[in-house]
N, C-alpha and C positions, 0 to 999 in steps of 0.2 A: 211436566216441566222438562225441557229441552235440556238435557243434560251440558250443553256446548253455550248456554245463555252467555255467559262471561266473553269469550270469544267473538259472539256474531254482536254483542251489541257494548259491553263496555270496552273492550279492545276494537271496535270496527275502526271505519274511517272518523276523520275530524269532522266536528259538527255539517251538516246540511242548511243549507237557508238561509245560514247565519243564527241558526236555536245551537242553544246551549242543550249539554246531554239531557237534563231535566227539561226542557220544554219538547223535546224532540218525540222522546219516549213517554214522558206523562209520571207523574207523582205516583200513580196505579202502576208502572208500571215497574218503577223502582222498589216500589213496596212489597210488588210481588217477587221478584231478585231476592229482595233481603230476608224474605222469607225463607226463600229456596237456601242461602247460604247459611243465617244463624242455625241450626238444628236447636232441638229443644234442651236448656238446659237441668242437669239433676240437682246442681248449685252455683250461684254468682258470687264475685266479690264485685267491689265497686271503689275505684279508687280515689284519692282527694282530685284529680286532675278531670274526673269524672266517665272515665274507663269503665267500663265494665267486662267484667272476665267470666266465659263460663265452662263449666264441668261438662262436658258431653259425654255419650257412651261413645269407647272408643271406636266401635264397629260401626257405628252412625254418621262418624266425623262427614265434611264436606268433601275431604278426599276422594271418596267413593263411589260419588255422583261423575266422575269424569267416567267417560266410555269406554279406556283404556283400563280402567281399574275394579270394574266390574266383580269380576272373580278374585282378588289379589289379597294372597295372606301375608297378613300384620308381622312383620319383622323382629324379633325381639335381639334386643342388643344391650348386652352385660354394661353398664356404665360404669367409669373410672373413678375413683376416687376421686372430690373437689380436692386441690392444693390450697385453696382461697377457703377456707373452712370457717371463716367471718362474714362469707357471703350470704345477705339476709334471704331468706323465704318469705314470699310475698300469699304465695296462694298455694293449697296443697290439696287439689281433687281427689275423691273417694276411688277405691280402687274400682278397674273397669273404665274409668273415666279419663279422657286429657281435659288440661287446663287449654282455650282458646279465648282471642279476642273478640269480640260481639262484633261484628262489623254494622258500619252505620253509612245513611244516607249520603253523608259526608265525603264514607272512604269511597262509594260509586263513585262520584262526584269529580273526587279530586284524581283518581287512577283516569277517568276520560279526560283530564286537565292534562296527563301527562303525556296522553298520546299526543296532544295537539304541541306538545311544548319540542319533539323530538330524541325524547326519552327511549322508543322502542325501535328508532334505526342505531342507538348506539351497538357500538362492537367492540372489543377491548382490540382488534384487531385492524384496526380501519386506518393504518401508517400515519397518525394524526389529523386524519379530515376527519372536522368536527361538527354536530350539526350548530345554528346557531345560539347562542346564548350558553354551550355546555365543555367545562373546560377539566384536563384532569393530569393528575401528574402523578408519577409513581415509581413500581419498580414490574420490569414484565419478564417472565422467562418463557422460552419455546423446548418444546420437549416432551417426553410422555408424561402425565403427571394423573396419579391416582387418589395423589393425596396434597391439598393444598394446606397449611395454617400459619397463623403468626400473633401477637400479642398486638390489638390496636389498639392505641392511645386513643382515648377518650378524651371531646373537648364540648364544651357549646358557644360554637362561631355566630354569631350575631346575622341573620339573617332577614329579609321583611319577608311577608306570607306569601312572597309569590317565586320565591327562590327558593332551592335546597343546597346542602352542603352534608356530605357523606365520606367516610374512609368503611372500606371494605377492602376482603380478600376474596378474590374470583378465579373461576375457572370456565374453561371456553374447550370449543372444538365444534369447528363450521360455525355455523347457527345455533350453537347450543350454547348454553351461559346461566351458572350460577353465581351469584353471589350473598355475603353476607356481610355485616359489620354495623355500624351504629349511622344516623343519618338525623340530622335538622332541618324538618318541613313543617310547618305549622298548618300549611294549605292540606296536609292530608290527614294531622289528629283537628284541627276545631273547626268547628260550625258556629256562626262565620269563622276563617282564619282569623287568627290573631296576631301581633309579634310575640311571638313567644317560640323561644331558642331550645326547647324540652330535648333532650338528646334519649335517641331510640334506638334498639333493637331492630334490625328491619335483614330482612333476604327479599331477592327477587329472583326470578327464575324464567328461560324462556327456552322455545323449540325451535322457533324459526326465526333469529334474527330479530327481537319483540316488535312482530309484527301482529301478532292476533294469539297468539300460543302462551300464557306466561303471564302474572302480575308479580306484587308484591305481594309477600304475607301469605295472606292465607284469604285471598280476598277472591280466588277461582280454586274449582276442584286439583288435588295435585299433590301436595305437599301432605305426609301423613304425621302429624302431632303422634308422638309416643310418652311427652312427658306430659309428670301432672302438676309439677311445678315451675316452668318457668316456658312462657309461653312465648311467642311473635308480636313485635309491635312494644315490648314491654318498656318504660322508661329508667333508664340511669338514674343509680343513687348516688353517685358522684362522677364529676368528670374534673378535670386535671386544671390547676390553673399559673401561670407563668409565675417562674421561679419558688414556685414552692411542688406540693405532693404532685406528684401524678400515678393518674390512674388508666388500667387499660380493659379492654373486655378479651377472654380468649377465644377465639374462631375457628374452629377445622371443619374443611368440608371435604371427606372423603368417601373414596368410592368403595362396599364391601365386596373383597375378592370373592367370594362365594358365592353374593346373590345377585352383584352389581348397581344395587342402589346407591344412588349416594345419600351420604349422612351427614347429618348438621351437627357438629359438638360445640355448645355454649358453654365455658368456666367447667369443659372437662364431663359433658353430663351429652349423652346423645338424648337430643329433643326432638328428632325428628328423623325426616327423610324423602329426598325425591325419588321414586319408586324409577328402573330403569324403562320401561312400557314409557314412560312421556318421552324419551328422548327420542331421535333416530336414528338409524343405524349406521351413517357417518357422524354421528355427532357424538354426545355424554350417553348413549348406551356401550361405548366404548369409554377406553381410559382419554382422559383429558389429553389436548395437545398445548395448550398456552395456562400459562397461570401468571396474577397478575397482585400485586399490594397495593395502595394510596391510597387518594384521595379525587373525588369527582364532585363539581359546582354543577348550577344551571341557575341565569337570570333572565329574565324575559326582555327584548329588546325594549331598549328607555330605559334601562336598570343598569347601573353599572354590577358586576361581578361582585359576588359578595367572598367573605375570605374562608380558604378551605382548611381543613386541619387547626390548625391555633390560630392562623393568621397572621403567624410568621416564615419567615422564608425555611428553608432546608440546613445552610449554613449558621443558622442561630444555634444550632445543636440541643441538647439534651436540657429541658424543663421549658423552652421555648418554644421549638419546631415541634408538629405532631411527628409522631414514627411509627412502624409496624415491627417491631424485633421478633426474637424467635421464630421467625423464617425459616420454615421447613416443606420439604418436598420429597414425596414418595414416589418413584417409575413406575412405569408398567405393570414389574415382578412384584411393587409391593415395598421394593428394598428403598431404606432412608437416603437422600442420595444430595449433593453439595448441590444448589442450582448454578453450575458452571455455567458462564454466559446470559448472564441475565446484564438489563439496560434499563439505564431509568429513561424516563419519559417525561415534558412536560411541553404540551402544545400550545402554552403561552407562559413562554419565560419572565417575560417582565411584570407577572401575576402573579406566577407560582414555579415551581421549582421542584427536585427531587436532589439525592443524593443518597449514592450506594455506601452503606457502611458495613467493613469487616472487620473482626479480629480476633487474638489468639487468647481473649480473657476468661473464655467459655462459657456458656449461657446464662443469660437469655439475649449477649449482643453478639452472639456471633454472626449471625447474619443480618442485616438490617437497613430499614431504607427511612430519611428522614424527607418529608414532605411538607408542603403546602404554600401558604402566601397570603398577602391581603387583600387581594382582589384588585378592582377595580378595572379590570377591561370595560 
């Protein structure tokens, strides 16, 4: 099996012919992909939304199948104390083993949906040209950044199966870009789509611009799974609802000064890591140059814009607008550092919004940006 299968045929170009991915390459030939990616599990759970999650050995994972990664030793990284010590355990794999999500015909399915939809010329970098149907508003900062995180509000924006609606914290340099945070697509958990507003867990990851290099999840070789309980893809036990509780998920994705990988911390727990071998050598094998908070839509033309964050504007403030607080940024050296000169963004105002919030009440709003809107472009 072509180690680079994900690349030449779920990331290629947009359909031929007018065949959709599944007619083009064959039910046989998906089968055989999904093969190559699930690895064999030691234990599954299975959950009411009809997920299934499995135990693999960690030295097995699909990681390892990338050409880059051949020879590459497993990272180990001391994890931090949860602060959220309420936070439930869903699944807890045998040791030796990470927790991953089963990929299915589906997630092929819907990852070739997104190349055609213009998902993988986005850039957090592109001075607001947009491609069409995809809109987003935030907060960006330029500078060296090793270390991205922030606290995102959690919501579930009402969407139909052919939109999504995501806040994430990112990081970039050239063609290079991670991100992480919670996201609304029904087109990439059910077979058929459904409406259903499920609010997920999701990274995505790229090397060149997401032009062939990079999926979400864990859906190509790349990304190495180190925990055994809280995996990619997973769904929210709560998300936040107007004028009462809110709730948020915690994200950092930084880079280890020592080995250069960058690592993914969920609710204070490193789950993972993109190995620095994927990136390039102007790119995330170095320290970050942009880092970026919000909120990003995508409707397909005929669709009006669906609403991003809560679906309310920026200026509704705090139990209304979505936000990303505790805003933090690490240089170069490593050292914690104020993101002096950061700007919000939003490349359609009359949809959605940002605004920068500061102050001297001390954490978790000292730095902070509130976002979103209700769509309708």
């Amino acid at each position: 099996m072509d180690p680079n299968w994900f690349f030449t045929i779920v990331a290629d170009a947009a359909p031929k012919n007018g065949k959709i991915f599944g007619e083009e390459y064959g039910l046989e030939e998906i089968e055989k992909q999904l093969k190559a990616i699930n690895k064999p599990a030691i234990k599954s759970f299975t959950t009411d939304r009809g997920d299934i999650f499995d135990c693999v050995d960690i030295n097995k994972q699909l990681a390892f199948d990338h050409p880059l990664l051949k020879n590459h030793t497993i990272q180990k990284v001391p994890n931090l104390v949860s602060k959220r010590k309420n936070a439930p355990i869903r699944f807890e794999c045998p040791h030796g083993t990470v927790i991953v999500k089963r990929i299915t015909k589906q997630d092929l399915l819907s990852a070739h949906k997104l190349k055609s939809t213009g998902f993988e010329s986005l850039s957090p970098q592109t001075n607001g040209i947009r491609p069409n149907g995809h809109h987003s508003a935030g907060l960006g900062y330029r500078g060296q950044v090793s270390e991205a995180s922030g606290h995102i509000n959690a919501w579930s924006p009402g969407v139909s199966p052919r939109q999504f609606s995501q806040s994430r914290v990112l990081v970039s340099r050239q063609y290079n870009s991670i991100q992480a945070g919670w996201q609304v697509y029904s087109a990439r958990w059910d077979n058929p789509p459904r409406w259903d507003n499920d609010t997920r867990f999701y990274t995505y990851w790229t090397a060149d611009g997401f032009k062939k290099r990079g999926c979400f999840d864990m859906h190509c070789p790349g990304f190495v799974q180190i925990s055994q309980t809280n995996p990619l893809g997973t769904y929210a036990d709560a998300f936040s609802a107007r004028d009462h509780r809110q709730y948020y998920i915690d994200v950092k994705i930084s880079r280890d000064p020592h080995s250069g990988n960058w690592l993914l911390f969920y609710e204070t727990e490193a789950i993972g890591y993109w190995p620095k071998e994927l990136f390039t050598a102007k790119g995330l094998s170095q320290v970050a140059s942009y880092a970026s908070w919000g909120g990003e839509v995508y409707s397909p033309i005929g669709e009006k814009s669906p609403p991003m964050g809560s679906g309310s504007f920026a200026q509704e403030g705090y139990q209304r607008a979505a936000f990303v607080n505790a805003i933090k940024v690490r240089d170069g050296l490593w050292r914690l550092t104020k993101p002096v000169g950061v700007k919000v963004y939003a490349d359609q105002p009359k949809c959605y919004n940002a605004k920068y919030f500061t102050s001297s009440d001390g954490e978790p709003w000292t730095t902070s940006v509130f976002f979103g809107g209700p769509g309708g472009c």
